[in-house]
C-alpha positions in Angstrom: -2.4 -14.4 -12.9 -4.0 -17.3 -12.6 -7.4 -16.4 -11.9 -9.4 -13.5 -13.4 -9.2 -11.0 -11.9 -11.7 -8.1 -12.0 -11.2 -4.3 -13.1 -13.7 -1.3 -12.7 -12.4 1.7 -14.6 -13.8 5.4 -13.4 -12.9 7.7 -16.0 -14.9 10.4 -18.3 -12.6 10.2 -20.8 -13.5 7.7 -23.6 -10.4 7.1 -25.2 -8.4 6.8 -22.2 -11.1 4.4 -20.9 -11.0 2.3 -23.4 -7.5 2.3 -23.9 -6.9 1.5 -20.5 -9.8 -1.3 -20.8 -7.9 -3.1 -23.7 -4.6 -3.4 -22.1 -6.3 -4.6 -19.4 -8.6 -7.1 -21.5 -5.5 -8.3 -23.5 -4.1 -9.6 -19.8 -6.9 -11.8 -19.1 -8.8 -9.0 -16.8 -12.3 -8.6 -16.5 -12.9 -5.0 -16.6 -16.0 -2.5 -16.3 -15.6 0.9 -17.2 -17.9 3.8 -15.7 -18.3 7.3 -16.7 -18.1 8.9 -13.6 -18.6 8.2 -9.9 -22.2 7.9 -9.7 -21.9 5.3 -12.8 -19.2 4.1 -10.9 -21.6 3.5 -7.6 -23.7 1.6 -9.4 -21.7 -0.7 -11.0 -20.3 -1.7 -7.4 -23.9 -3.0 -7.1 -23.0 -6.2 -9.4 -19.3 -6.2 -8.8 -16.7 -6.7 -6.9 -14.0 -5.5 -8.3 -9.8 -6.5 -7.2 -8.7 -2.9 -8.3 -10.4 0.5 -9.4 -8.8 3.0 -11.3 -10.0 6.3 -10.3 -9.8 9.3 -12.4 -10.7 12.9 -10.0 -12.0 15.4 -12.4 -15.2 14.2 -13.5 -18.8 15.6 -14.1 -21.8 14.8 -11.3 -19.2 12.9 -9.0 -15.6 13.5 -8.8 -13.1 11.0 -7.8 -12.7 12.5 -4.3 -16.5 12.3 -3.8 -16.4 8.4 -4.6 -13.5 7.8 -2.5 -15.9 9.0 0.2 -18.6 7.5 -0.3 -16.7 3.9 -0.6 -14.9 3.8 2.8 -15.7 1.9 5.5 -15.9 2.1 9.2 -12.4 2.3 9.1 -12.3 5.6 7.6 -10.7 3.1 4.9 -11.8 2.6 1.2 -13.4 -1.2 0.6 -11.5 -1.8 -3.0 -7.9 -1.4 -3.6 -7.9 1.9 -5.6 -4.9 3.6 -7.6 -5.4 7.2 -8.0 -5.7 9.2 -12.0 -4.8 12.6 -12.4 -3.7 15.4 -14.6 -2.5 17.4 -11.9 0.8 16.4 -10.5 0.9 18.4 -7.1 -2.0 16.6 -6.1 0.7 13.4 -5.0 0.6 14.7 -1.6 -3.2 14.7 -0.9 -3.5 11.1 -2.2 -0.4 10.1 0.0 -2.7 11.6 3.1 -5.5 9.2 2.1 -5.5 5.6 1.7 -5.1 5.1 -2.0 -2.8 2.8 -3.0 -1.3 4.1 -5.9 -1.0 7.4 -7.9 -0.3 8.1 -11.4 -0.1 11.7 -13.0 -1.4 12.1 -16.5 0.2 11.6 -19.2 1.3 8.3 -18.1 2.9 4.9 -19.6 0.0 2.6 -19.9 2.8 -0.5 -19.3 3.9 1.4 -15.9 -0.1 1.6 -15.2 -0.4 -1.9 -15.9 2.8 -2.5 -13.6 1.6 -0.6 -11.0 -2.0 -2.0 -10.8 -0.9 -5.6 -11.1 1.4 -4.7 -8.0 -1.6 -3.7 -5.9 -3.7 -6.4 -6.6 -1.0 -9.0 -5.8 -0.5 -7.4 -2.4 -4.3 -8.2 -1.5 -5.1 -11.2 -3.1 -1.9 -12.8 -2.3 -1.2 -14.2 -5.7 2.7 -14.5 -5.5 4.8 -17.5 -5.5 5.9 -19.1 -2.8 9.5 -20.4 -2.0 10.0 -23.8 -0.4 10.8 -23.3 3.1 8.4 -20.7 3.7 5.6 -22.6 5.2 6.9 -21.4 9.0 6.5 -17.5 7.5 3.1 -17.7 6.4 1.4 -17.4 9.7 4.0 -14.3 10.1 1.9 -11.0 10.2 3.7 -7.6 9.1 2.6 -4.6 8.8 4.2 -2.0 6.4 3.7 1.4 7.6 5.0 3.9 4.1 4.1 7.6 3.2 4.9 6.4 -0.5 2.5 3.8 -1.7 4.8 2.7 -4.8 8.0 2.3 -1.8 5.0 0.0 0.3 4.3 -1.7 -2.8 7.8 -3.2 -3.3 8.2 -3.8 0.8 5.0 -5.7 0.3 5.4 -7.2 -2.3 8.9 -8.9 -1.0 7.2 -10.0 2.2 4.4 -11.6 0.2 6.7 -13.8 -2.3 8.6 -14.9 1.2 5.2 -16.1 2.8 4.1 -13.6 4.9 0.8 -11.8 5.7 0.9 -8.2 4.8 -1.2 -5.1 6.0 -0.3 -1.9 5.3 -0.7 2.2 6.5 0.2 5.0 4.7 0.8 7.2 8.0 1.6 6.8 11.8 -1.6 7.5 13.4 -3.9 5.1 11.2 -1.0 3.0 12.3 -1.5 3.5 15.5 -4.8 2.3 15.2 -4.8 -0.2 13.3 -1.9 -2.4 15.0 -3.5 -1.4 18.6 -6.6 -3.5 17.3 -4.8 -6.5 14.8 -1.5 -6.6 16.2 0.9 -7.9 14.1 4.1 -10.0 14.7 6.1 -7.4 12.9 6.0 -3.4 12.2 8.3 -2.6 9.5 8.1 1.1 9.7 9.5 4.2 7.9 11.3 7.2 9.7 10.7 9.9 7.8 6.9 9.6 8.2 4.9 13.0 7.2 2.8 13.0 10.9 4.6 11.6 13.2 8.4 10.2 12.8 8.8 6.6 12.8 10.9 6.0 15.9 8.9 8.1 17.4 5.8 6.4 16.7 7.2 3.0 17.8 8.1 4.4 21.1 4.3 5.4 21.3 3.5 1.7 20.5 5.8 -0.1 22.8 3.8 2.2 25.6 1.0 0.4 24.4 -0.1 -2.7 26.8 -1.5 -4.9 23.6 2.0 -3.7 21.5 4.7 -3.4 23.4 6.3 -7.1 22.6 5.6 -6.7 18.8 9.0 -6.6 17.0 9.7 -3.4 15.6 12.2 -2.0 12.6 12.5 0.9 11.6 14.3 2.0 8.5 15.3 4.5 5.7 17.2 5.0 2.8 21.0 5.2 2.9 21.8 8.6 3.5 25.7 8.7 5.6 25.8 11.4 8.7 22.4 11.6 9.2 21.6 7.6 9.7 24.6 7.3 12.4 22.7 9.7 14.5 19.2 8.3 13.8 20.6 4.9 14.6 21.9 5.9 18.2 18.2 6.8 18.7 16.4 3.4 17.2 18.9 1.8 19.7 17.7 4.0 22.3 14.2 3.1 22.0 15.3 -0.4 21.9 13.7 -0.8 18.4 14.5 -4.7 17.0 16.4 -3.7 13.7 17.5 -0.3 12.4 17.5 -0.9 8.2 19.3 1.4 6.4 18.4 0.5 2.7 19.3 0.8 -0.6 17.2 -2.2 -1.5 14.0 -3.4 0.0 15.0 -6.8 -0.1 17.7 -5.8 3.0 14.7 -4.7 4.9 13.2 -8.4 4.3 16.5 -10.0 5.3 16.4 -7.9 8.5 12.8 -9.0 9.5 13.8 -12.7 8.3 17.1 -12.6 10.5 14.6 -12.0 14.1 12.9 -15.5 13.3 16.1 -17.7 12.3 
């Protein structure tokens, strides 16, 4: 990376802490570690950091109580965060909320520095980009993913091809947030948890402000099931129907509508 980026590390365990902090250090990050959440409140007093790494079971504050406390008017959190936890069926809760990124404990601290360099990428648009892009760049997409490691790598393509990315980890906060930044693009999934993703683009195309916005809708390659959910994307006269096996063909598909 070519400029420092910052780290603030919320976790009670000191080993872990500091063995996540090294890593990190050994990168070129600046990192600050707090103890809990409360530590972790105060130390957002002096910094500002590109990432947190949030552990939940802690004493005084618990992650979940932190996450609270740093949202926004949005109902959104202010700082990238990528979720820590020992208990694995807790993947679903975080998928609900806006967290970025999950990682159950015990975890590979390479696949934790993997993931979190990911993230930060994705907001502070650190990616290379390719000659020929420059028409792109003004291009606004935005990703809407149950699985925050599946909008990672969508976002993460877009971003090396030039584009501006926002993101939404479920229909309705998508709803929201492209009826009041509306993008050029929605690159949505279908098998959204709340609502299903052709069926929230046919909400948005009802929408006066959204109805011109291109719109593609996509899933994984699965045979039977696609044919039939294609005859509906074509119904609702959604742009591109994408079904993937790599999320570079999703890219292609939004390049394709501005060539």
């Amino acid at each position: 990376m070519s400029n420092t980026k910052t780290l603030l590390i919320i976790d009670d365990e000191e080993d872990l802490r500091d063995t996540i902090e090294y890593k990190f250090k050994a990168e070129g990050f600046n990192v600050v570690t707090a103890v809990d959440g409360l530590d972790g409140l105060e130390k957002l007093k002096t910094v500002n950091p590109d990432l947190i790494i949030l552990d939940m079971n802690m004493p005084r504050m618990n992650g979940l109580e932190f996450y609270e406390k740093i949202k926004g008017a949005n109902e959104k959190p202010k700082y990238p965060v990528l979720v820590l936890t020992a208990r694995a069926n807790m993947e679903q809760l975080f998928r609900d909320l806006d967290v970025d990124g999950f990682m159950a404990k015990p975890f590979d601290l390479n696949e934790l520095f993997k993931e979190g360099g990911a993230i930060i990428r994705k907001y502070s648009g650190l990616v290379k980009r390719e000659r020929g892009s420059d028409e792109r760049r003004a291009r606004k997409i935005c990703i809407v993913e149950n699985d925050p490691v599946i909008s990672n790598k969508i976002a993460i393509a877009f971003l090396e091809s030039g584009y501006m990315v926002n993101t939404a980890q479920s229909a309705s906060s998508a709803i929201k947030r492209i009826s009041m930044d509306v993008p050029d693009v929605v690159v949505i999934a279908l098998g959204l948890k709340d609502i299903a993703g052709d069926v929230a683009i046919g909400k948005l195309k009802r929408i006066e402000r959204t109805k011109d916005v291109k719109y593609v809708l996509y899933t994984e390659r699965s045979g039977e099931r696609v044919k039939v959910t294609q005859r509906i994307s074509e119904k609702e006269g959604i742009n591109k129907f994408v079904e993937f096996t790599n999320t570079k063909e999703i890219l292609e598909a939004v390049d394709s509508m501005f060539t």
